[in-house]
C-alpha positions in Angstrom: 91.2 84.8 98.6 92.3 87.0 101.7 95.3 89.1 100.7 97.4 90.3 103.7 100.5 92.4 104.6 102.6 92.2 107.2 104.0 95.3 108.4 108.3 94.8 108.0 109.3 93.8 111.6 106.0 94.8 113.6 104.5 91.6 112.9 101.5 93.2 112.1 99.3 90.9 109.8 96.3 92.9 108.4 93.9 92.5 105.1 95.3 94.1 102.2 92.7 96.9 102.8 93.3 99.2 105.5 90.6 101.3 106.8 92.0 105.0 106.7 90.0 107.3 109.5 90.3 110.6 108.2 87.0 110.8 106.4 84.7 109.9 109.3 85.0 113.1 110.9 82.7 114.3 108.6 80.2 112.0 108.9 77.7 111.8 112.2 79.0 109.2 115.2 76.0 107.2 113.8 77.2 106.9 110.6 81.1 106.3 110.9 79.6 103.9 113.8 77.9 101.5 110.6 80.9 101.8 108.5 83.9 101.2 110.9 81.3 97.9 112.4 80.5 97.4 108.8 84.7 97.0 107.7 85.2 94.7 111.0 82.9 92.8 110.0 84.0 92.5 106.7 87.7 91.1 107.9 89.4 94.7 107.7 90.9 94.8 111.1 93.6 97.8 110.2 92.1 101.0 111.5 94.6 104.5 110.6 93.9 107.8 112.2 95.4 110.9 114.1 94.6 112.7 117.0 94.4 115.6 114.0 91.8 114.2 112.5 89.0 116.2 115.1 86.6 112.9 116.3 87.6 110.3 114.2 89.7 108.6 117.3 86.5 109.0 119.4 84.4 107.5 116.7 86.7 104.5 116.2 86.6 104.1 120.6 83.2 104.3 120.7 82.6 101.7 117.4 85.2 99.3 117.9 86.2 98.9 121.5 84.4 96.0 122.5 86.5 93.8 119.7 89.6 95.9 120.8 92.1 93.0 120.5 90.9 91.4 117.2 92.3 94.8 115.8 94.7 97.3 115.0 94.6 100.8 115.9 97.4 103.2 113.9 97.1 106.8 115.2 99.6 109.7 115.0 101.0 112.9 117.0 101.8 116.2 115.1 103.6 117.3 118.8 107.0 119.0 118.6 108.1 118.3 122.1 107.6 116.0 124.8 105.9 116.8 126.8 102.5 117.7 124.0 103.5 114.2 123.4 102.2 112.7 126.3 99.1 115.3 126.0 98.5 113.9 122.7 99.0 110.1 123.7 96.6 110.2 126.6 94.4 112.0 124.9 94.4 109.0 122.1 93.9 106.3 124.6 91.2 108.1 126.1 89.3 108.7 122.8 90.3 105.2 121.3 89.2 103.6 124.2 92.1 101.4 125.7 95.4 101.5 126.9 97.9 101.0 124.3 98.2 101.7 120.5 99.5 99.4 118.4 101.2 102.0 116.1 102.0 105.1 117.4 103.4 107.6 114.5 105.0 111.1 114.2 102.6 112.9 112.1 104.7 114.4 109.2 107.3 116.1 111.0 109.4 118.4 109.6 112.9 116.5 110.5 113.2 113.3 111.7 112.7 112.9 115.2 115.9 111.0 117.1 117.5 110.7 120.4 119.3 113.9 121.3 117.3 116.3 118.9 116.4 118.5 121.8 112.9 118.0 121.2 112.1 114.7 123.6 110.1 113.6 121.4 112.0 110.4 120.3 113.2 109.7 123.9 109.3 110.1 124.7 107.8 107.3 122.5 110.8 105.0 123.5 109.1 105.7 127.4 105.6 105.3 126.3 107.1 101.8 124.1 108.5 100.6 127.7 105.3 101.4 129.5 103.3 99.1 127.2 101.3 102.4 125.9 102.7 101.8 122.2 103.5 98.6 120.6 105.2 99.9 117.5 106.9 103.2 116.6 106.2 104.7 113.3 106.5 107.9 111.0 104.5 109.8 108.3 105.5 111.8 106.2 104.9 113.9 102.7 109.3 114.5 102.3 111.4 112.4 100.1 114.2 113.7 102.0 112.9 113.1 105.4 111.7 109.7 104.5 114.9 108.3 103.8 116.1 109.5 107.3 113.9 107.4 109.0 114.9 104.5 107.1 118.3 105.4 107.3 117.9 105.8 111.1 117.0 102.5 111.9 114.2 103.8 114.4 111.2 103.4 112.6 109.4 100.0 111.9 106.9 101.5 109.7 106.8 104.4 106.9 103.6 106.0 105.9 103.9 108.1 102.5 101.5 108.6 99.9 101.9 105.9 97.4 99.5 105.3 94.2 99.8 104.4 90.0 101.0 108.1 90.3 104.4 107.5 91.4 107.4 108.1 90.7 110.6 106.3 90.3 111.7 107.8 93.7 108.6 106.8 95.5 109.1 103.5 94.2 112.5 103.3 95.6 111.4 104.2 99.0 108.8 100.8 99.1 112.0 98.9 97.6 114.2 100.3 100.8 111.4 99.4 103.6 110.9 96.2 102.0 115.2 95.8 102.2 115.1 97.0 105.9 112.1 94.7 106.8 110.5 97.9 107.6 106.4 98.0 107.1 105.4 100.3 104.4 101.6 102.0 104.4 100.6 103.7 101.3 98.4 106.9 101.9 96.4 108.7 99.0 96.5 105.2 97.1 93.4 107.4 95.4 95.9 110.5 95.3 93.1 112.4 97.4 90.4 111.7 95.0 92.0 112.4 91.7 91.9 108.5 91.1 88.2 107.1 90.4 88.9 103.7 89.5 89.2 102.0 93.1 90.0 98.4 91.1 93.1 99.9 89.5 94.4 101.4 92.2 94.2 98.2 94.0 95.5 95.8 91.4 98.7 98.4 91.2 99.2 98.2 94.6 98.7 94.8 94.9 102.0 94.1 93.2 104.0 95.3 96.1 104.1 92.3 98.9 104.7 94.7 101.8 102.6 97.9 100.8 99.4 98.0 103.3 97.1 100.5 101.4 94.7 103.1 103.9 91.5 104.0 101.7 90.0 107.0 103.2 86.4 105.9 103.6 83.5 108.4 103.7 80.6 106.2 102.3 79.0 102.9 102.7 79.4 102.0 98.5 83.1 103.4 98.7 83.8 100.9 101.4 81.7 97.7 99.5 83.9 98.1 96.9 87.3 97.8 98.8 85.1 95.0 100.9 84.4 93.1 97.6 88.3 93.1 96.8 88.6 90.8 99.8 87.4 87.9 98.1 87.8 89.0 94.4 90.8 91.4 94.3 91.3 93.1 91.1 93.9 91.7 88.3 96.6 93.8 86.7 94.5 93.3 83.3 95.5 95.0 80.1 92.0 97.2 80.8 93.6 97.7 83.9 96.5 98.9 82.6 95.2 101.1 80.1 93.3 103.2 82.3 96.5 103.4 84.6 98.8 104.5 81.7 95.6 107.5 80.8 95.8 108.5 84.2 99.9 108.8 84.2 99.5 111.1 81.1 96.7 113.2 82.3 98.1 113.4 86.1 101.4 113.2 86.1 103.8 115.9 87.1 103.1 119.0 88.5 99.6 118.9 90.3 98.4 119.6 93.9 97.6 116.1 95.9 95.8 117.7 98.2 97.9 117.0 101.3 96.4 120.2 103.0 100.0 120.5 104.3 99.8 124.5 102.9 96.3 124.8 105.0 96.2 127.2 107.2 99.0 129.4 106.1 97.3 131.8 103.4 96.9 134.9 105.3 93.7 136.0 102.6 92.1 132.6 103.4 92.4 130.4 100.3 91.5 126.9 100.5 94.7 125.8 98.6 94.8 122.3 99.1 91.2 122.3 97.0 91.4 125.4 94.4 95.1 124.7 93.5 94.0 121.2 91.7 90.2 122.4 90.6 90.8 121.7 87.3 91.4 118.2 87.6 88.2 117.9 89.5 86.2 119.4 87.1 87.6 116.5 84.5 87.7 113.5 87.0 84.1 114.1 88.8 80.4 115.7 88.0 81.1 119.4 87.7 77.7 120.6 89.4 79.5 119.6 92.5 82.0 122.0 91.7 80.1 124.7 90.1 77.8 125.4 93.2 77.7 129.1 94.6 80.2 127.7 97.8 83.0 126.3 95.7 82.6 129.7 93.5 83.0 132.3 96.7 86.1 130.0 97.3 87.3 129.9 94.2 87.4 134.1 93.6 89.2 134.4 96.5 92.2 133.2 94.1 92.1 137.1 93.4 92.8 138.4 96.3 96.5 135.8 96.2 99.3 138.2 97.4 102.1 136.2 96.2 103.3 135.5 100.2 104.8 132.2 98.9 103.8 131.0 102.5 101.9 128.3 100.4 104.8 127.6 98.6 107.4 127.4 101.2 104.9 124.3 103.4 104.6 122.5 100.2 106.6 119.0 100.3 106.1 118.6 96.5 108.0 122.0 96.1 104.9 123.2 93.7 104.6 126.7 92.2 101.0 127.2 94.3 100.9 130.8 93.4 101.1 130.1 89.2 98.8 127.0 90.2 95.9 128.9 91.5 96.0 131.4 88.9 96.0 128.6 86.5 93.4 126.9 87.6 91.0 129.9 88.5 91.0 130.9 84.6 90.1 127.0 84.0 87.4 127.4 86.2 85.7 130.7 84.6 86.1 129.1 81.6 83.9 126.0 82.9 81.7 128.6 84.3 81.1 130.8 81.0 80.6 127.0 79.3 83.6 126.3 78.0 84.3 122.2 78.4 87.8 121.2 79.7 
């Protein structure tokens, strides 16, 4: 049983598992090389990435280039004007490989890019849509508010937004509106950067919503067997299923970091927020040695040197407290440390 989406008014027909890019940047060429060849292979021809994700565009290029137009490539600019638009898009093609992109998105922008904003950048990717150089214009994004914009705007053919078991009623109205609008909806975090273990339930929730394309950010060969094995035997909504979904809602639900990284690089003292801001549901949800070695510790004490900037804060698109959430999660974490068990 192949399940597939097709992406609102794109036309774009892919395998209910998207192959989401971010991950093999920190992996050798060699490596992503095997896994990206491996998911092709496989029947996963929907490939997401960003020209902000370091090499992962050049890895793709050089893995996938000779099957070019038996797939589609998704890939994203953060620029804020036009003409770092183009810089960005030629870059893409470069790295990728060939000379158009099937999905060009704006990569979490602040506002909602349109025609007359002053920045170009709408009236660019129309241009680059005319030349052939993009297929199919698309936005990411982390904001509720800026979200509904795009749909409202009518611009957009696809909306990438974090979607998972986690979500909430207004995340759910969001996929409701794209399907409405016949515009294609891609979940990203469907494993809520990590804090969701159990790959099978996180596909078999997903797998309820006909015009939700999922992007699992793959880093390792078994990660990507398992999302490969749902191609033929994807997961059922069981009440097993169900129950681990409703734990996770209890224990997860609310006010936690996701791990966005949309706070990074603002601390001025040099916290990694986006990790120490949700440490202690890492310690419950994976081994703790891996966070317990001397690295994560030097990170974590620099929670002590937080000066209450509220830079963090103000770049968060969840609107979290990330001040009260390091402090929070730092005296978890030397509790762990003196043996205490979460």
């Amino acid at each position: 049983m192949n399940k597939t989406v097709t992406l609102g008014k794109t036309g774009i027909t892919a395998n209910k598992n998207g192959f989401g890019a971010l991950p093999i940047q920190r992996i050798s060429t060699e490596d992503a090389g095997k896994l990206l060849r491996k998911a092709y292979d496989a029947g996963i021809t929907f490939f997401d990435t960003a020209r902000f994700y370091t090499d992962s565009e050049a890895k793709i290029g050089e893995a996938l280039s000779d099957v070019r137009n038996h797939i589609y490539i998704a890939t994203k600019t953060a620029a804020q004007n036009g003409a770092d638009f183009w810089k960005d898009l030629r870059t893409s093609l470069s790295l990728l490989k060939t000379d158009y992109i099937d999905l060009y998105q704006f990569h979490n922008p602040s506002f909602c890019p349109k025609p007359g904003d002053g920045t170009g950048l709408y009236e660019a990717m129309e241009q680059a849509k005319e030349e052939g150089k993009v297929r199919h214009i698309g936005i990411t994004n982390h904001r509720l508010s800026v979200a509904h914009e795009a749909i409202d705007s009518g611009l957009y053919e696809t909306l990438q937004f974090p979607f998972c078991y986690l979500a909430t009623e207004k995340d759910l109205e969001l996929v409701k509106r794209c399907q409405e609008e016949n515009m294609g909806f891609i979940a990203m975090k469907a494993l809520s950067g990590g804090l969701i273990t159990n790959s099978a339930a996180a596909y078999a929730y997903l797998d309820q919503f006909d015009n939700v394309l999922p992007i699992w950010g793959v880093q390792r060969e078994k990660e990507l067997d398992e999302f490969i094995s749902y191609i033929d035997n994807p997961p059922a909504m069981t009440p097993e299923i169900k129950k681990i979904i409703e734990d996770d809602r209890t224990q997860l639900a609310g006010n936690f970091c996701r791990g966005c990284g949309y706070c990074m690089p603002t601390c001025p003292v040099g916290i990694e927020i986006n990790n120490c801001a949700r440490m202690s549901l890492l310690l419950r949800r994976s081994p703790s040695e891996l966070q317990l070695t001397p690295e994560v510790q030097a990170k974590m004490k620099k929670i002590e040197d937080c000066i209450h900037c509220g830079q963090c804060s103000a770049h968060c698109p969840y609107g979290l407290d990330t001040p009260t959430l390091l402090e929070e999660n730092y005296k978890d974490y030397i509790e762990v440390l003196n043996g205490k068990t979460l």
